[in-house]
N, C-alpha and C positions, 0 to 999 in steps of 0.2 A: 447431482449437486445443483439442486433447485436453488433459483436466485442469486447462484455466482457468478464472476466477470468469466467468461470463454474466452481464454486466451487462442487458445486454438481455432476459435471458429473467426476466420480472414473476411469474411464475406462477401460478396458477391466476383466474381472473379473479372480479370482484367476486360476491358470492353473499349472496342473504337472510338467512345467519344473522351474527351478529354475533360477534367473538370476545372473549373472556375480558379484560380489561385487564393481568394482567398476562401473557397470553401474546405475546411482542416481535411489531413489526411483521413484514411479509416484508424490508422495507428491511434494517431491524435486523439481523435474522436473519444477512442477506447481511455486517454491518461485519467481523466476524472474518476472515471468509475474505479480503477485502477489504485490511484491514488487513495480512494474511499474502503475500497476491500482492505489496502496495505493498512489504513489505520486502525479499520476495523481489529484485524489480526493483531498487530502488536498491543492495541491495548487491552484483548484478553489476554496475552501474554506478560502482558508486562500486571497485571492484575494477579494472574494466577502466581507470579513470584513475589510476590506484596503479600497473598496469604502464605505462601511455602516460608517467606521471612520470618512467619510471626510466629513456629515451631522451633523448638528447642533442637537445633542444626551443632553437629560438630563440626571443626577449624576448617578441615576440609571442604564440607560441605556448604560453609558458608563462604569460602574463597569462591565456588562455584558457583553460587546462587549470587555473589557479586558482578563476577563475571558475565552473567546472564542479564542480569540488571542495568549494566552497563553496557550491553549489547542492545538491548529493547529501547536505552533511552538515546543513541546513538541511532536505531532505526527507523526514531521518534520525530529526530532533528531534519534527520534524511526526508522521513514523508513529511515534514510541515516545507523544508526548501522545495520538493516537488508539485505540492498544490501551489505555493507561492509561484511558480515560476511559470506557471499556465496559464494562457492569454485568461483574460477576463469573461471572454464571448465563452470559455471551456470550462469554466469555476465553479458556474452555475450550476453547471451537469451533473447528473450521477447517475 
């Protein structure tokens, strides 16, 4: 998975000296990119249900593909409040 956010990878492990307050956690550090991946993802999803709309769908299938729609633009609001709410000095990042 070349060129994705590694959630898993914590980095460098705990060590005796203490850091600065205000230099951001590692957590921190990681929300940009984070934030950047999430949008990435939903907007080929929400993409890919903008072409599956444009097919001849039964009743069913479009309560579904509603529901899906509504979930992606809901997931949308979600990562635009999360880059919003990241200090400035972390906005820049990715």
């Amino acid at each position: 998975m070349r060129g994705r956010l590694n959630l898993a990878d914590k980095g460098p492990g705990p060590s005796s000296e203490t850091k600065p307050v205000t230099q951001p956690s590692c957590a921190a550090d990681r929300l940009p990119g984070l934030a950047h991946e999430l949008a990435n993802l939903v907007q080929a999803v929400s993409g890919n249900l903008e072409l599956l709309g444009r097919r001849s769908l039964d009743e069913t299938s479009l309560r579904y593909l509603g529901n899906a729609q509504m979930a992606a633009q809901h997931l949308t609001e979600l990562t635009i409040g999360l880059q919003a709410t990241l200090p400035s000095s972390l906005r820049s990042r990715k």
